[in-house]
C-alpha positions, -999 to 999 in steps of 0.1 A, spaced: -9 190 39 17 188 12 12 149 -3 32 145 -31 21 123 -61 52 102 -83 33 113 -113 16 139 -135 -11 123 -142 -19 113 -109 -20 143 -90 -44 157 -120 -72 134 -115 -67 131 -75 -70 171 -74 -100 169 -99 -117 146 -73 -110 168 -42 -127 201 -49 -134 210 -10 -99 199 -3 -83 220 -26 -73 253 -5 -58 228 19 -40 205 -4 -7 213 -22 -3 182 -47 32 183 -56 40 160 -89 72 142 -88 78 122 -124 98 96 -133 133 99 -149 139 95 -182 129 55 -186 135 29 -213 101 24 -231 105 -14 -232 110 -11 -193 77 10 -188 54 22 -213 48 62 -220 19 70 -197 20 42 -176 21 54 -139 0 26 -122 -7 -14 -121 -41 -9 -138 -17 7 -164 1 -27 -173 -7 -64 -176 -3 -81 -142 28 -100 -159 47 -64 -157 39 -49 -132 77 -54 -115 90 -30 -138 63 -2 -124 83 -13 -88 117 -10 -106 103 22 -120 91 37 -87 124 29 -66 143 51 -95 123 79 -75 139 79 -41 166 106 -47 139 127 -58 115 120 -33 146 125 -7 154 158 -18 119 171 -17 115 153 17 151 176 30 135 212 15 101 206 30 111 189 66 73 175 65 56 160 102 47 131 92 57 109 60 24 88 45 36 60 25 21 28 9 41 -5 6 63 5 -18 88 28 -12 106 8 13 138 26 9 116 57 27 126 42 60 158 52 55 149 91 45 127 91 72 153 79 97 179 104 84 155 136 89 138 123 118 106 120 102 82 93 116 65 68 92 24 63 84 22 31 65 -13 43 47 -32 5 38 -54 6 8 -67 -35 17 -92 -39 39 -86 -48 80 -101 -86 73 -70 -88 48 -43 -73 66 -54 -96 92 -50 -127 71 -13 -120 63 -6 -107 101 -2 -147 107 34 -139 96 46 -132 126 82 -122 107 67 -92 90 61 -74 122 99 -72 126 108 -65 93 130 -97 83 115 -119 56 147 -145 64 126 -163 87 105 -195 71 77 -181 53 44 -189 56 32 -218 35 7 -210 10 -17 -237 26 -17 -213 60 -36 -188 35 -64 -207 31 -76 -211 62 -96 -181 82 -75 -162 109 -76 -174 142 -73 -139 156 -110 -129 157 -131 -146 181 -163 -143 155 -165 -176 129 -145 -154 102 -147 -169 68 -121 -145 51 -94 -167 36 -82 -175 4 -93 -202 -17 -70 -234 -29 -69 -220 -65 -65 -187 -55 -36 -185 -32 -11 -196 -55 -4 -173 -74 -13 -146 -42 15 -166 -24 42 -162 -54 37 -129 -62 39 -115 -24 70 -139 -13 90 -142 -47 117 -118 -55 107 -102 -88 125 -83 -113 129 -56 -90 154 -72 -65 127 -73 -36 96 -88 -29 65 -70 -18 64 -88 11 98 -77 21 89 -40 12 56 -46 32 77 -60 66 106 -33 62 74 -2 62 52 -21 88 82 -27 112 95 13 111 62 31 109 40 45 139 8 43 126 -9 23 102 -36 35 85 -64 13 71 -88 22 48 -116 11 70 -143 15 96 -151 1 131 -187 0 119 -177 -24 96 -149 -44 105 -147 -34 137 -130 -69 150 -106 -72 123 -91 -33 130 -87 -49 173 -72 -78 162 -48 -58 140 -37 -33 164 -40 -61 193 -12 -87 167 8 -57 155 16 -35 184 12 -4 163 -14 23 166 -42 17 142 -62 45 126 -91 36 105 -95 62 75 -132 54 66 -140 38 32 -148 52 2 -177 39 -12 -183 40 -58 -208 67 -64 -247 57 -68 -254 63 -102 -283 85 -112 -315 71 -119 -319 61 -153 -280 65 -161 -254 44 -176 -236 21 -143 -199 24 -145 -181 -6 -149 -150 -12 -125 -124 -40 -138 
């Protein structure tokens, strides 16, 4: 395995929190070019990095990377290519090298299965008429259980704007999500049958793609008597 990690920082703290993977993992840090500071602050390599108001310029940012991320991808000739929703112009560099795609999930199966309803991502064109953001709020009718997962009237707004509009970037992320999901083999879920074992069927069943769950990955217990960490 030779995952490669956009930044520094990054691959620091994910080696940090895989000791027993270490003699198998080569993390391979890729950074960003030289970037405007008013475009993206020093140090700031993720969304948790910047307010939620910015966080198009972390996209604009991370699309700088595909030469890069290209050339590494021609001198290493990898198996497979795991990506998230981002890198959409991947498709193409996988194409090129004959490399097949992993669309790696970090949502949960329930939520993947709520936004499956748009039947247009599946083949990758976003042209098509959009889903309104009233068919968010009601649960999918692709599980057979009473499912309550949906979003709420207040909620989906601002869901439904910042998945469908074109931000600052030039692309939306639900263009960037359809272009991946169409072009990969697999998608990977970070999930378990044990636990939403309905909602990973349904997926697989709606999609046509092979689904592999990864497992989840539960916050630590804290010790007895310690200080709880809070997660914001």
């Amino acid at each position: 395995m030779s995952p490669s990690y956009p930044h520094q920082k990054t691959s620091e703290d994910s080696s940090k929190s895989l000791p027993d993977l270490q003699p198998f993992v080569q993390l391979v840090p890729i950074p960003f070019p030289p970037l405007d500071p008013d475009l993206l602050p020093e140090g700031a390599e993720a969304t948790v990095d910047l307010p939620f108001e910015n966080t198009a310029n972390l996209k604009i940012a991370y699309d700088l990377l595909q030469k890069p991320i290209k050339q590494f991808l021609a001198d290493r000739l990898p198996d497979w290519i795991i990506t998230d929703f981002a890198a959409h112009w991947v498709v193409e560099i996988g194409k090129e090298y004959g490399v097949p795609l992993v669309y790696f999930s970090v949502f949960s199966a329930a939520a993947s299965v709520v936004f499956s309803s748009a039947e247009n991502l599946y083949s990758g064109n976003t042209d098509d008429i959009l889903p309104s953001p009233e068919s968010l709020t009601s649960p999918p009718g692709l599980v057979t259980s009473r499912s309550t997962v949906a979003y709420r009237e207040h909620e989906v707004v601002h869901t439904h704007a910042g998945l469908y509009g074109v931000n600052d970037s030039g692309i939306s992320d639900a263009e960037r999500h359809a272009k991946i999901l169409s072009a990969c083999r697999v998608y990977a879920i970070r999930s378990c049958y044990e636990f939403e074992g309905e909602y990973l069927e349904a997926y697989k069943n709606n999609s046509g793609k092979l689904v592999i769950p990864t497992g989840l990955l539960p916050p630590e217990i804290p010790e007895k008597g310690g200080k709880r960490r809070n997660f914001h």
